[in-house]
C-alpha angles and dihedrals in degrees: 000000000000116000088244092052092046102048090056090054090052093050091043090048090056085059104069103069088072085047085067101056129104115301103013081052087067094045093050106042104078093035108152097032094159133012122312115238111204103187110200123202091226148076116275106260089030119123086255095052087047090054086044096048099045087046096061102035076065103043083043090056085053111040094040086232138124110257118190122173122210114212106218118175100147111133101014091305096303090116092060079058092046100050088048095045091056100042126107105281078230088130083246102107123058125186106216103208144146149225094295090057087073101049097040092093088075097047100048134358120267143198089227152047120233088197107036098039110036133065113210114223107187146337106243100177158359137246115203121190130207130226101215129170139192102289085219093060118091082245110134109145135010089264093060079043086057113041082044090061095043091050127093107211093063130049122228122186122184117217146204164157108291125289111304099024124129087246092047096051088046099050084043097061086032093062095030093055100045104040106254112184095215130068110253103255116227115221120195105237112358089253080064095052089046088052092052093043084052096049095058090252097102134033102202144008140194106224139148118263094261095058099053105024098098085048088048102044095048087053102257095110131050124207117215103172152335130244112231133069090276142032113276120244089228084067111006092173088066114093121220115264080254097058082047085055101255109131122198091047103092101101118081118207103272117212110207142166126250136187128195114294092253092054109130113254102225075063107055088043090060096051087044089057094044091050083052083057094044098051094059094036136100111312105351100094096055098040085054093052101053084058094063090246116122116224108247121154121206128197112239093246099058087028088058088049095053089044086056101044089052098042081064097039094049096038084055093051093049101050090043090056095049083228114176125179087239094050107094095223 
């Protein structure tokens, strides 16, 4: 465990002693008294469902309870906020999301408000992105791909997943920032992106470890940094865009869990304690990994910060660039 992640257990564990006194006692000790619901903003069979599923098969090993996830993606994921908006605040629904959940309201209107009517319980994950580019191309560091994009002999497109996604969000403010002539290019689905890299129709993508590591691995991708404050374990030979001298790209996607806004708060600290628990336990860090998400566990208090702080910065982004989801970009 990181020092960082293990100072904030420590703290969190202290706690719990004044969790157990009268009358927080009495709140706590029937929770849970019923099944968990953990509602998910994806497809069943998707990375996201796997992480859902593996999640609660371990929190239901440790709370005795029932824990059944609902796999919502109607309306781009909206109708997975909106269930958990308008459950009971009994501490017995979550509402697994992640960064995105926090900048869709400027891309499209909502019911509800991430920020105003959700509590967030705890960070659970991570998700890096790599910046990867055509292996044939004279590209080998974020400097060539520069001074490439900058250029006007050679044409260099960005691409991603489809508008509002964390890898689109990420490749907007990427070409945007650093002056690329041409438009970012939006892929449905990042198999999708490799396969038009590969094809000769695209230069670079922005695109999670499990989608370019074989490319990357035969030789047909390289890959020129990572997004996130440290290298990532799937590549640790890849430096961070920062090291690579891109500022503004030290922050990874986190995918973290959330209850109604008048959710008691002994009870979101307990879930939050028995998450901290889950992440580390039997097969979720493996089935987050292969999905290229890096276990990483965050105490309410710092996750709600960070929730806070990219809910502005994205939101910013968004509305800069003038993105709709209708927009095609």
């Amino acid at each position: 465990m990181p020092d960082r992640q293990r100072r904030l257990a420590l703290a969190w564990l202290g706690v719990l002693p004044a969790m157990l006194t009268s009358p927080a006692h009495a709140l706590l000790q029937g929770y849970p008294s019923q099944p968990l619901r953990l509602v998910v903003p994806a497809a069943e069979g998707s990375a996201f469902d796997a992480l859902a599923r593996a999640l609660a098969t371990q929190l239901q090993q440790q709370v005795g309870r029932d824990v059944g996830v609902e796999d919502r993606p109607a309306a781009n994921g909206m109708a997975a906020g909106e269930a958990v908006a308008r459950a009971p605040s009994d501490g017995h629904t979550l509402l697994l999301q992640q960064t995105t959940f926090v900048a869709q309201p400027a891309l499209e209107p909502a019911s509800y408000d991430p920020l105003r009517d959700f509590q967030p319980v705890a960070m659970v994950a991570t998700l890096p992105l790599f910046l990867a580019v055509d292996a044939r191309l004279p590209i080998y560091s974020i400097t060539d791909l520069l001074a490439q994009a900058r250029g006007e002999s050679v044409t260099v497109n960005c691409g991603s997943d489809i508008v509002g996604t964390w890898s689109h969000l990420v490749a907007e403010q990427f070409v945007r920032d650093y002056a690329f002539h041409a438009p970012h290019v939006a892929v449905r689905g990042e198999a999708g992106l490799v396969q038009q890299i590969l094809a000769g129709r695209m230069t670079t993508c922005f695109a999670c470890y499990p989608s370019v590591a074989a490319a990357a691995a035969n030789g047909q991708l390289r890959l020129l940094g990572v997004t996130g404050g440290a290298r990532s374990r799937f590549a640790p030979a890849v430096p961070t865009l920062r090291e690579g001298g891109l500022a503004g790209f030290d922050r990874s996607a986190w995918i973290g869990t959330f209850m109604p806004a008048r959710t008691p708060r002994l009870l979101s600290m307990r879930a939050a304690a028995e998450l901290r628990r889950a992440v580390a336990s039997g097969d979720v860090p493996a089935t987050l990994r292969a999905g290229g998400f890096e276990p990483e566990w965050d105490a309410p208090d710092t996750f709600a910060q960070a929730v806070r702080r990219d809910a502005a910065h994205w939101q910013g982004v968004i509305r800069q660039a003038d993105l709709r989801l209708d927009s095609g970009e």
